[in-house]
mmCIF file of the N, C-alpha and C atoms, coordinates in Angstrom:
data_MODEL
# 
_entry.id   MODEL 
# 
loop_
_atom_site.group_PDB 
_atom_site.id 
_atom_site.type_symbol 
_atom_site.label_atom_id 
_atom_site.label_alt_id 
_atom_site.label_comp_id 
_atom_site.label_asym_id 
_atom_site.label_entity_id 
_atom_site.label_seq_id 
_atom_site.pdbx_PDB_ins_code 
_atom_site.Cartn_x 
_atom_site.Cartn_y 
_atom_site.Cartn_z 
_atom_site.occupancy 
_atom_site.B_iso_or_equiv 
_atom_site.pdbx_formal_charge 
_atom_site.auth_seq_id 
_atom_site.auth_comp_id 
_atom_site.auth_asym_id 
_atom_site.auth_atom_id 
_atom_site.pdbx_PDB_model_num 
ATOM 1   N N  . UNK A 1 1  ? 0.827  -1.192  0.000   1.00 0.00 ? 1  UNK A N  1 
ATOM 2   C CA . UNK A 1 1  ? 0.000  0.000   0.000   1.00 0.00 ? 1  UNK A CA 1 
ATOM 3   C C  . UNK A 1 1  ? 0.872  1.257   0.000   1.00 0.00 ? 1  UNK A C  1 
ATOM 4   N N  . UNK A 1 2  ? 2.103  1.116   0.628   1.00 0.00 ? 2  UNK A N  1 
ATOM 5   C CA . UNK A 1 2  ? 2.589  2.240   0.651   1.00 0.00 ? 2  UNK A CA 1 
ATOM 6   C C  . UNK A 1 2  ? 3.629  2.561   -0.664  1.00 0.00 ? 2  UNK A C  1 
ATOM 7   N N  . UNK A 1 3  ? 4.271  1.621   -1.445  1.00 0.00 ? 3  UNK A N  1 
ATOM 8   C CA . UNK A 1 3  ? 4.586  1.856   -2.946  1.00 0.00 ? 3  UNK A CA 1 
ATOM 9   C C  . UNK A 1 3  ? 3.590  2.617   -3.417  1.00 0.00 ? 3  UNK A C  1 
ATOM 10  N N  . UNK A 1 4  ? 2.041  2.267   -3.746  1.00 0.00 ? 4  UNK A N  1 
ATOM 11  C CA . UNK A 1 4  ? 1.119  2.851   -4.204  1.00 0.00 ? 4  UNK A CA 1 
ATOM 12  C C  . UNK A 1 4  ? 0.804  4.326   -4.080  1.00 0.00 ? 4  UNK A C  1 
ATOM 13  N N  . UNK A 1 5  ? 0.957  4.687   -2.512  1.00 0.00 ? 5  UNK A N  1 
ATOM 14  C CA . UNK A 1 5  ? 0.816  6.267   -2.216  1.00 0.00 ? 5  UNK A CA 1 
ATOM 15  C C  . UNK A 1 5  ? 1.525  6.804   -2.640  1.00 0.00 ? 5  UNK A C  1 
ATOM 16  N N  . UNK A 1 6  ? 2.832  6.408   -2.350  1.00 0.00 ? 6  UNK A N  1 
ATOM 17  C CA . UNK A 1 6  ? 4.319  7.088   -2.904  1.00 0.00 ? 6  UNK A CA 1 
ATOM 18  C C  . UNK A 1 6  ? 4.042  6.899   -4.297  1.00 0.00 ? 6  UNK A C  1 
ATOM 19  N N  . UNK A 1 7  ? 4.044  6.262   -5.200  1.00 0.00 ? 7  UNK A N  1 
ATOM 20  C CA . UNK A 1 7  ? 3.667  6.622   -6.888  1.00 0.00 ? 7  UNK A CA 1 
ATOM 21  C C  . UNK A 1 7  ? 2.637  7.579   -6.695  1.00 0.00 ? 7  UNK A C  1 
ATOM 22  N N  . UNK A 1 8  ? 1.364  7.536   -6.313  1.00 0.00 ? 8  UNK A N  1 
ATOM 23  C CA . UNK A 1 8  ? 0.345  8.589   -6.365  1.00 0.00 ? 8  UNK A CA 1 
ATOM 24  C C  . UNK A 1 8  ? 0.772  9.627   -6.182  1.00 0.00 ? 8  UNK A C  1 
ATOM 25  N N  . UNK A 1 9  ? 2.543  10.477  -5.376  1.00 0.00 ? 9  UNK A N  1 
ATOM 26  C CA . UNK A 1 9  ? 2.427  11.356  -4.806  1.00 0.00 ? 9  UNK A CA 1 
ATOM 27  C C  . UNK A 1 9  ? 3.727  11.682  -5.893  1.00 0.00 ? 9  UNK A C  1 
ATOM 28  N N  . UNK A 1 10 ? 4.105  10.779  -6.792  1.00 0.00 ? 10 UNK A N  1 
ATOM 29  C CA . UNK A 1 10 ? 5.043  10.679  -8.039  1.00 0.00 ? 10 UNK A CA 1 
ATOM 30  C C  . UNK A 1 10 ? 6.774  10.473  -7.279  1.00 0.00 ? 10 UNK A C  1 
ATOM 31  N N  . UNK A 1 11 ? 7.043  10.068  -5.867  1.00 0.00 ? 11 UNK A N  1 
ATOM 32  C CA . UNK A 1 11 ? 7.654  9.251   -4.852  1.00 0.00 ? 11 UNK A CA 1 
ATOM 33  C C  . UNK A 1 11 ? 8.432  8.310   -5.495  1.00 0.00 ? 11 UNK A C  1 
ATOM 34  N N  . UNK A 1 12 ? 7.443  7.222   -6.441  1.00 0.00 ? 12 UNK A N  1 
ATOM 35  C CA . UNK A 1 12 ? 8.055  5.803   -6.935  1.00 0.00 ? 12 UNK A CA 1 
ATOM 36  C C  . UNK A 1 12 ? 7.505  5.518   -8.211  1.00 0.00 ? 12 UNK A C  1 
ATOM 37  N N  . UNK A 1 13 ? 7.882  4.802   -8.711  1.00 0.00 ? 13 UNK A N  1 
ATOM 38  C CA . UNK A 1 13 ? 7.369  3.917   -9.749  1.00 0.00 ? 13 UNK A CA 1 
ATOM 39  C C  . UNK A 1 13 ? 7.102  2.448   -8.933  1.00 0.00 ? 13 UNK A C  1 
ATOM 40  N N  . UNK A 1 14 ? 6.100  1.946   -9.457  1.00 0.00 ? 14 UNK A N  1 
ATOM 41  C CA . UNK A 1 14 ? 5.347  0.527   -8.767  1.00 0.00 ? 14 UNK A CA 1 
ATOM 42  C C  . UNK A 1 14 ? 5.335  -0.303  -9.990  1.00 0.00 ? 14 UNK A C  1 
ATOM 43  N N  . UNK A 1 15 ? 6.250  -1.787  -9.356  1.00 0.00 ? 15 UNK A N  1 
ATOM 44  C CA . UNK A 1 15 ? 6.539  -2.722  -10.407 1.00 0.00 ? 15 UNK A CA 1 
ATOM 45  C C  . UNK A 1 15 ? 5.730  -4.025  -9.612  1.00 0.00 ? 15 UNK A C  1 
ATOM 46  N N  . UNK A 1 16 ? 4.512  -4.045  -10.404 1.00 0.00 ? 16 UNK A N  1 
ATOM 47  C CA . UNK A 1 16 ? 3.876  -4.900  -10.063 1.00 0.00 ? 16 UNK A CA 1 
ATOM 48  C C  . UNK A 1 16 ? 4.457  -6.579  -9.776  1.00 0.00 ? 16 UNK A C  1 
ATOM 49  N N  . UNK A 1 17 ? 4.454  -7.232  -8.951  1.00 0.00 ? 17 UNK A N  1 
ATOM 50  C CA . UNK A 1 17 ? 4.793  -8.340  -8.733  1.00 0.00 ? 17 UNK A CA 1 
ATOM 51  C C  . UNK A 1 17 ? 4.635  -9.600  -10.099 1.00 0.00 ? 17 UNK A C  1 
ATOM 52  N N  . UNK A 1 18 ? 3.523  -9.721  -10.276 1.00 0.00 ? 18 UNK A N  1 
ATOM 53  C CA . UNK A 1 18 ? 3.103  -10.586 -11.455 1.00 0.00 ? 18 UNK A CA 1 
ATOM 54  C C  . UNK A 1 18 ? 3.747  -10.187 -12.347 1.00 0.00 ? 18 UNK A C  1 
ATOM 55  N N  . UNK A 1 19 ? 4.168  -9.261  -13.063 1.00 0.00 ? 19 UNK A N  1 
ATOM 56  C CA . UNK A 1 19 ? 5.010  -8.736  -13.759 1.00 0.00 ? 19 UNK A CA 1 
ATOM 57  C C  . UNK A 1 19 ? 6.650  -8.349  -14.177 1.00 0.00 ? 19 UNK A C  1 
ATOM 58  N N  . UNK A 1 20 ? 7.264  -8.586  -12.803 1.00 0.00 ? 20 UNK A N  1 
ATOM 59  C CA . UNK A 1 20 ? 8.423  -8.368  -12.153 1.00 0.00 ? 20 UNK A CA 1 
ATOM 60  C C  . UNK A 1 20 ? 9.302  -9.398  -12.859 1.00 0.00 ? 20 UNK A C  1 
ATOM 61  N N  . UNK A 1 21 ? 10.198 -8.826  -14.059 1.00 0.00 ? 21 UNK A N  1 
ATOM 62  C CA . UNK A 1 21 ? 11.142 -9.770  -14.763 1.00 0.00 ? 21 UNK A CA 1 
ATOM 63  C C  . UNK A 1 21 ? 12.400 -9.099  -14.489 1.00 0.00 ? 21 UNK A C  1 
ATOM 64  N N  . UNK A 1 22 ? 13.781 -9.613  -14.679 1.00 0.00 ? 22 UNK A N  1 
ATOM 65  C CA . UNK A 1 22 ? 15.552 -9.094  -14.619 1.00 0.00 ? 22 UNK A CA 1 
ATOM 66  C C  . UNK A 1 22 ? 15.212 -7.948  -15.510 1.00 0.00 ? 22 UNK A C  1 
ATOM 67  N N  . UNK A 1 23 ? 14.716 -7.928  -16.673 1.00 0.00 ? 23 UNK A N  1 
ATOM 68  C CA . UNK A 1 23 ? 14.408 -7.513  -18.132 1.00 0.00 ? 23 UNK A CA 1 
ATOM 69  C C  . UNK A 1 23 ? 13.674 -5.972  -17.162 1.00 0.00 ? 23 UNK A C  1 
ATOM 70  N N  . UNK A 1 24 ? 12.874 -5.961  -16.839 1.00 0.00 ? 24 UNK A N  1 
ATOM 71  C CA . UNK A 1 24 ? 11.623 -5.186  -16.729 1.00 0.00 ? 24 UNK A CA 1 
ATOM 72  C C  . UNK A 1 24 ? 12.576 -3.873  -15.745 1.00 0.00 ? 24 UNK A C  1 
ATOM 73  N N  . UNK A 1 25 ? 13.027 -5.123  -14.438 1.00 0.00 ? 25 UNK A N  1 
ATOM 74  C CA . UNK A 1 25 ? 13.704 -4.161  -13.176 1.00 0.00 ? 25 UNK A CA 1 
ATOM 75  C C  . UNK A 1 25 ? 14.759 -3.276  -14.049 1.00 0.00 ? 25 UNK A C  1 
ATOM 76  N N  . UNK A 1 26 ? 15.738 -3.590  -14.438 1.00 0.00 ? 26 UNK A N  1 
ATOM 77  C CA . UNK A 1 26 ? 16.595 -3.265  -15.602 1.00 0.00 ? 26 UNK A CA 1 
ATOM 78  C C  . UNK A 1 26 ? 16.734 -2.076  -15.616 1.00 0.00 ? 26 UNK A C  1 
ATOM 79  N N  . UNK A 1 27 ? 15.262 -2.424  -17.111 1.00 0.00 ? 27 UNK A N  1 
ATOM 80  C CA . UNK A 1 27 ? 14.853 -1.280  -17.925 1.00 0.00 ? 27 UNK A CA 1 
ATOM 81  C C  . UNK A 1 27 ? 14.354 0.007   -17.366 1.00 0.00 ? 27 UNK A C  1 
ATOM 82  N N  . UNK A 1 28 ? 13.539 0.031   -16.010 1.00 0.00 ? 28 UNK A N  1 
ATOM 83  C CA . UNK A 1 28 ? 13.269 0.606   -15.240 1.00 0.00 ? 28 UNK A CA 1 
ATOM 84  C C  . UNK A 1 28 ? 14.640 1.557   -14.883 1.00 0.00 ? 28 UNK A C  1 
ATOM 85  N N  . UNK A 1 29 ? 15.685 0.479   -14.294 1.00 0.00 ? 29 UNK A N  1 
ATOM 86  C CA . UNK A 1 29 ? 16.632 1.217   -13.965 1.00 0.00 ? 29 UNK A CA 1 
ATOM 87  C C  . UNK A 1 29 ? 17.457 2.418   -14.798 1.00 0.00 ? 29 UNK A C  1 
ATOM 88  N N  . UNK A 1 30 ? 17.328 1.681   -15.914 1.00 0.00 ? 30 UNK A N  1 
ATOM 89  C CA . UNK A 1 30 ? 18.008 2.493   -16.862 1.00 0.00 ? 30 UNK A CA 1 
ATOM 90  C C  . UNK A 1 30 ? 16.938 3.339   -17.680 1.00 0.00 ? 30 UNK A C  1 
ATOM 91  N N  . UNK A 1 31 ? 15.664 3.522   -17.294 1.00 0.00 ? 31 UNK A N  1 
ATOM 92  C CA . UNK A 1 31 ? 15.376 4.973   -17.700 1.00 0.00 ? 31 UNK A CA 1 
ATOM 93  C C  . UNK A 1 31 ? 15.325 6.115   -16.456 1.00 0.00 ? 31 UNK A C  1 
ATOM 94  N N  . UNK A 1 32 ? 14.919 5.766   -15.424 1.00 0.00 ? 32 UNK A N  1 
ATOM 95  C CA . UNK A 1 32 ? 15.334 6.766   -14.129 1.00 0.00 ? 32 UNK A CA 1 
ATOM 96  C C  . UNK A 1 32 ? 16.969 7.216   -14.150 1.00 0.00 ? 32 UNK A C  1 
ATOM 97  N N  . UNK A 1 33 ? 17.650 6.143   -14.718 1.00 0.00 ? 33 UNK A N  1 
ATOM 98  C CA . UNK A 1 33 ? 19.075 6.823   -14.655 1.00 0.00 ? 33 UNK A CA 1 
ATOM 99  C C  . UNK A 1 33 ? 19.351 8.073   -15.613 1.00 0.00 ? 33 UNK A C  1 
ATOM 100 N N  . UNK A 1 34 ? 18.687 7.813   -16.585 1.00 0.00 ? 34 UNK A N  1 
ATOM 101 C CA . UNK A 1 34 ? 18.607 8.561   -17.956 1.00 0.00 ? 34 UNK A CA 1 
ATOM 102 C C  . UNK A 1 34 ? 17.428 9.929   -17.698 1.00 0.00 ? 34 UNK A C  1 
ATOM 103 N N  . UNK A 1 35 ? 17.369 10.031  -16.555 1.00 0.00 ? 35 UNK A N  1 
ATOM 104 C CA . UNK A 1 35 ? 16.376 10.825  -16.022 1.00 0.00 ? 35 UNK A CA 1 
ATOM 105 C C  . UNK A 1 35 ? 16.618 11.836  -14.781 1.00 0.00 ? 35 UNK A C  1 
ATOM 106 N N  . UNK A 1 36 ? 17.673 12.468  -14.310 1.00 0.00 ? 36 UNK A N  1 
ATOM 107 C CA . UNK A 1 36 ? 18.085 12.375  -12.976 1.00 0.00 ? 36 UNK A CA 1 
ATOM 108 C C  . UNK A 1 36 ? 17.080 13.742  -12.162 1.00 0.00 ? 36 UNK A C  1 
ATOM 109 N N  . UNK A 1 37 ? 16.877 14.983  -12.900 1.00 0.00 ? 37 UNK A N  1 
ATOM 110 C CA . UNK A 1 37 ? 15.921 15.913  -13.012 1.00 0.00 ? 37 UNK A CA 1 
ATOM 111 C C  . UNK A 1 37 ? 14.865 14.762  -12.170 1.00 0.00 ? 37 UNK A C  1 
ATOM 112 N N  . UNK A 1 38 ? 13.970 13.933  -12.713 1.00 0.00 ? 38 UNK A N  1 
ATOM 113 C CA . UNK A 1 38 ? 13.089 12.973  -12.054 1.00 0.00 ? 38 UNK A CA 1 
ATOM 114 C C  . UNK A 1 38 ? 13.130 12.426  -10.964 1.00 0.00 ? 38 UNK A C  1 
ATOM 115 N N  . UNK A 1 39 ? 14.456 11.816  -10.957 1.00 0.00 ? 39 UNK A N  1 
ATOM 116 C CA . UNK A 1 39 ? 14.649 11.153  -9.552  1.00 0.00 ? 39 UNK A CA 1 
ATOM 117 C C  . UNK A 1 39 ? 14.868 12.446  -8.205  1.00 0.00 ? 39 UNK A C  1 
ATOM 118 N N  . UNK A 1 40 ? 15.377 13.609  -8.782  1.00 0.00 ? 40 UNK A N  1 
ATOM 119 C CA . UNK A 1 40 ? 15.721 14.608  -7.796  1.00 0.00 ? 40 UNK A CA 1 
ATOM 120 C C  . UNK A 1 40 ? 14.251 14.533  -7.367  1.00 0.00 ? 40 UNK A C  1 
ATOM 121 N N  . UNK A 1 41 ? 13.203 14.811  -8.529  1.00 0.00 ? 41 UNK A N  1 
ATOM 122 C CA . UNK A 1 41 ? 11.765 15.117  -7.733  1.00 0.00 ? 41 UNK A CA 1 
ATOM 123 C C  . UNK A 1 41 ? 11.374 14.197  -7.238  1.00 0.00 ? 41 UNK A C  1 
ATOM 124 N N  . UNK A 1 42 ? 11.547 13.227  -7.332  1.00 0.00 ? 42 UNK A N  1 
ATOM 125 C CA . UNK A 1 42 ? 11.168 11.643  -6.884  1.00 0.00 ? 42 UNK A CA 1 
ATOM 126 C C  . UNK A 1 42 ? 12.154 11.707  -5.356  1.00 0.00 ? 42 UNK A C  1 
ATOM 127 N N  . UNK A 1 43 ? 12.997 11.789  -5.694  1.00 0.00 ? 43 UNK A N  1 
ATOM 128 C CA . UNK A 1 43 ? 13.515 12.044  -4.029  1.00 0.00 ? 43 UNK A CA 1 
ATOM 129 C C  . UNK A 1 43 ? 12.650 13.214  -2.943  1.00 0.00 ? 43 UNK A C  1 
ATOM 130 N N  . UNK A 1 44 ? 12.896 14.164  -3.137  1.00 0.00 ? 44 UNK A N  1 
ATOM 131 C CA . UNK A 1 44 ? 12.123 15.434  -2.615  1.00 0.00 ? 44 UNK A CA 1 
ATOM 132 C C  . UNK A 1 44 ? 10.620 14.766  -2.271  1.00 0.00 ? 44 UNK A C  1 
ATOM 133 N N  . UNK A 1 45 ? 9.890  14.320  -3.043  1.00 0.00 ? 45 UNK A N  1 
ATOM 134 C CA . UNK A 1 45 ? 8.819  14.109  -3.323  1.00 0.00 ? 45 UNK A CA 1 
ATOM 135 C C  . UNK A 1 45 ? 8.632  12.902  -1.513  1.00 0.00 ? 45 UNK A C  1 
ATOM 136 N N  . UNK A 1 46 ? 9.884  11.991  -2.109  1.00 0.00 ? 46 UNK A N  1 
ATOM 137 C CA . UNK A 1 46 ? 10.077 10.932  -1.233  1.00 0.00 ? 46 UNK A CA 1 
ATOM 138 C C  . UNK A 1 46 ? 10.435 11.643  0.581   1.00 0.00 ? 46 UNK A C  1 
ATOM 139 N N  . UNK A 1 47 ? 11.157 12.579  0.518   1.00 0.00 ? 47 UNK A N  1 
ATOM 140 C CA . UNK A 1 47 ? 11.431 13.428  1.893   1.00 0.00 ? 47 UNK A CA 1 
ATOM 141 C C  . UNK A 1 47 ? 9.844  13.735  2.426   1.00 0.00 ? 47 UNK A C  1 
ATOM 142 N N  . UNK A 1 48 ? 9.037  14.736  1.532   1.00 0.00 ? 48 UNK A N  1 
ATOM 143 C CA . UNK A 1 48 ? 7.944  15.032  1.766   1.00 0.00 ? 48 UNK A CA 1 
ATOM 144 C C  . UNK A 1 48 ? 6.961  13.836  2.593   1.00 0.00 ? 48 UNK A C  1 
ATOM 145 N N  . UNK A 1 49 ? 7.009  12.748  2.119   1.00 0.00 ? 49 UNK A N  1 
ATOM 146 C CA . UNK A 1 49 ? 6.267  11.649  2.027   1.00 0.00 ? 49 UNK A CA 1 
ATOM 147 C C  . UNK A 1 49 ? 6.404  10.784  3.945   1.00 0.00 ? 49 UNK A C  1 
ATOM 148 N N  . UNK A 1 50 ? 7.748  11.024  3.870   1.00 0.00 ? 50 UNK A N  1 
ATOM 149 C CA . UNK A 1 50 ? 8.757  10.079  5.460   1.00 0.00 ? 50 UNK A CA 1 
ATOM 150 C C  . UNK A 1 50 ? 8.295  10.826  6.359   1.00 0.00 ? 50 UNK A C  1 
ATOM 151 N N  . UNK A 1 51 ? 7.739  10.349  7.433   1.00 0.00 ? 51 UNK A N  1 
ATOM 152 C CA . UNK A 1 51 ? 7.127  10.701  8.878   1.00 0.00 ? 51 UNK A CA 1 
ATOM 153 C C  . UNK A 1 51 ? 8.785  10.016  10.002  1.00 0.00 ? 51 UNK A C  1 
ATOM 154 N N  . UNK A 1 52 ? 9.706  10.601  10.099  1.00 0.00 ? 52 UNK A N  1 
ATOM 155 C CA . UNK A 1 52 ? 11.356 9.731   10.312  1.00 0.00 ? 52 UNK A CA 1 
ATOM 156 C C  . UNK A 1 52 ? 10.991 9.728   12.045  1.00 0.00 ? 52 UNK A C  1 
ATOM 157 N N  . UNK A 1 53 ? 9.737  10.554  12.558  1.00 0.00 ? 53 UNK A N  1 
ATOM 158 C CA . UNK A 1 53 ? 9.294  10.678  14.223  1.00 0.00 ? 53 UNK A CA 1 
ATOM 159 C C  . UNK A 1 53 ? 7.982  10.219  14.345  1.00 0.00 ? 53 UNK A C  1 
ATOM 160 N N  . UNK A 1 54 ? 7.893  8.918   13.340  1.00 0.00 ? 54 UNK A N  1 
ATOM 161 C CA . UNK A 1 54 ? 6.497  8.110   13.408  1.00 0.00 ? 54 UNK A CA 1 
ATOM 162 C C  . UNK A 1 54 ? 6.150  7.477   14.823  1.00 0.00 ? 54 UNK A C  1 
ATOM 163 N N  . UNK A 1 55 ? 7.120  6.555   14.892  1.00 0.00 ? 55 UNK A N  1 
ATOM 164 C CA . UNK A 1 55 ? 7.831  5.681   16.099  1.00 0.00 ? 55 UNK A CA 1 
ATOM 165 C C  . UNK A 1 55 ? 7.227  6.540   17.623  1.00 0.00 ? 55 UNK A C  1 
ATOM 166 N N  . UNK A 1 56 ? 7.940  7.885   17.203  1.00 0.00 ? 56 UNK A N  1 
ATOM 167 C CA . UNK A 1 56 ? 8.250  8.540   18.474  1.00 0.00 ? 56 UNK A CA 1 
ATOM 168 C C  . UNK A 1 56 ? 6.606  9.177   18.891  1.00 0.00 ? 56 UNK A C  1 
ATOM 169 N N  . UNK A 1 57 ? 5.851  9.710   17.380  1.00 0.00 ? 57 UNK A N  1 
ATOM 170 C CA . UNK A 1 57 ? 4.607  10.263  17.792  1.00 0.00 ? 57 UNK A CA 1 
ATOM 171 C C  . UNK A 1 57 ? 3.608  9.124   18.429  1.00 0.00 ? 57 UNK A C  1 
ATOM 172 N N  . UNK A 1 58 ? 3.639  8.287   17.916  1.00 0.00 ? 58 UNK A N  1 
ATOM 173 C CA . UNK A 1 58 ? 2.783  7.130   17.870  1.00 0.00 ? 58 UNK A CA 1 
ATOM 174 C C  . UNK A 1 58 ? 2.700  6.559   19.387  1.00 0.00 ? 58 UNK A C  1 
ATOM 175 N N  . UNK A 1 59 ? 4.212  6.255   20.083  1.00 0.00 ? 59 UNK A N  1 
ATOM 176 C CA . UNK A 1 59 ? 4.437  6.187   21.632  1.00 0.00 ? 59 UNK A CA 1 
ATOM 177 C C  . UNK A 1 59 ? 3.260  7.087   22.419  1.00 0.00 ? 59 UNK A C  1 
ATOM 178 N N  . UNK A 1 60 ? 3.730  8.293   22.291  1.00 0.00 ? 60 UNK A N  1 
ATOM 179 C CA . UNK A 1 60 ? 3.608  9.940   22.704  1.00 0.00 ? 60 UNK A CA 1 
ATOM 180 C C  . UNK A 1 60 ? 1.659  9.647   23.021  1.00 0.00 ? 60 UNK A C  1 
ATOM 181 N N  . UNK A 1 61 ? 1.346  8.772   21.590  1.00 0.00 ? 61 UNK A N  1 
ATOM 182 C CA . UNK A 1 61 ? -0.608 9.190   21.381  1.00 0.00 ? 61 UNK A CA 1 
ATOM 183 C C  . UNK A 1 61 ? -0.675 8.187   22.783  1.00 0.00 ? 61 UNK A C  1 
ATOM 184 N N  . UNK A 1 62 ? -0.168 6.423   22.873  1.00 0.00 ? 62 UNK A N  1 
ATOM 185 C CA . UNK A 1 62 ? -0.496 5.997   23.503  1.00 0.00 ? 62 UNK A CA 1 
ATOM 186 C C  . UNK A 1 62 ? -0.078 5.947   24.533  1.00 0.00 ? 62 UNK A C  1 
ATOM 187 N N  . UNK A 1 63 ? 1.058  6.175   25.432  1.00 0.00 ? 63 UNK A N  1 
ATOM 188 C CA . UNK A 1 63 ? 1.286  7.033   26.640  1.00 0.00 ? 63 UNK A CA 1 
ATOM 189 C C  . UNK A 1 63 ? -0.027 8.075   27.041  1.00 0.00 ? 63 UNK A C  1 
ATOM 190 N N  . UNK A 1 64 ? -0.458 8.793   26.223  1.00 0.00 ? 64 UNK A N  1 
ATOM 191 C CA . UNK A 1 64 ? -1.076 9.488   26.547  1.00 0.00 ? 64 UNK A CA 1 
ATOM 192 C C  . UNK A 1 64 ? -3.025 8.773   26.840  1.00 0.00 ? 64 UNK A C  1 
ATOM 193 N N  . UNK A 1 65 ? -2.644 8.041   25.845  1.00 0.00 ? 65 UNK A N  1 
ATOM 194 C CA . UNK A 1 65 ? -4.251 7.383   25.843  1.00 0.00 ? 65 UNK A CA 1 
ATOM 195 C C  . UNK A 1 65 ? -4.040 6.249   27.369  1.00 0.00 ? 65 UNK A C  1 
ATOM 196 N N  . UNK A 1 66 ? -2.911 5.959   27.862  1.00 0.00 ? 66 UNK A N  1 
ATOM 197 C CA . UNK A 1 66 ? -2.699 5.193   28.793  1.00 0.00 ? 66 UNK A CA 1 
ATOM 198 C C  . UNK A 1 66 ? -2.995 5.897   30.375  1.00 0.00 ? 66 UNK A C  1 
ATOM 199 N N  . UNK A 1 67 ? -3.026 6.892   30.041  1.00 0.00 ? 67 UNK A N  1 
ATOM 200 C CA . UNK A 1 67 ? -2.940 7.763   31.386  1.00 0.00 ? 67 UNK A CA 1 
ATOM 201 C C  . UNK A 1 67 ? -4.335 7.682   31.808  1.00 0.00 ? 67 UNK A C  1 
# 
């Protein structure tokens, strides 16, 4: 589910499993390489996306719901 958001949010490209050949991963690779403008936004995109104090908020709710 979360490949999926991250493509929706243009994060990733999603290589469907059933589909998933040496050939396919590859080719993939070598057009993002041929692309780097993309991957910069695809990174950025990817920063935007990372909650890196998930862990820590998530404690914080139930500590608090514990009280």
């Amino acid at each position: 589910a979360n490949a999926y958001e991250m493509a929706e949010i243009g994060a990733s490209i999603v290589l469907e499993e059933p589909n998933l050949t040496p050939n396919l991963v590859l080719s993939k690779i070598e057009e993002l390489i041929k692309q780097p403008n993309l991957m910069a936004k695809m990174g950025d995109r990817a920063d935007n996306f990372a909650a890196p104090d998930a862990a820590r908020r998530i404690a914080e709710q139930l500590i608090r719901i514990a009280d």
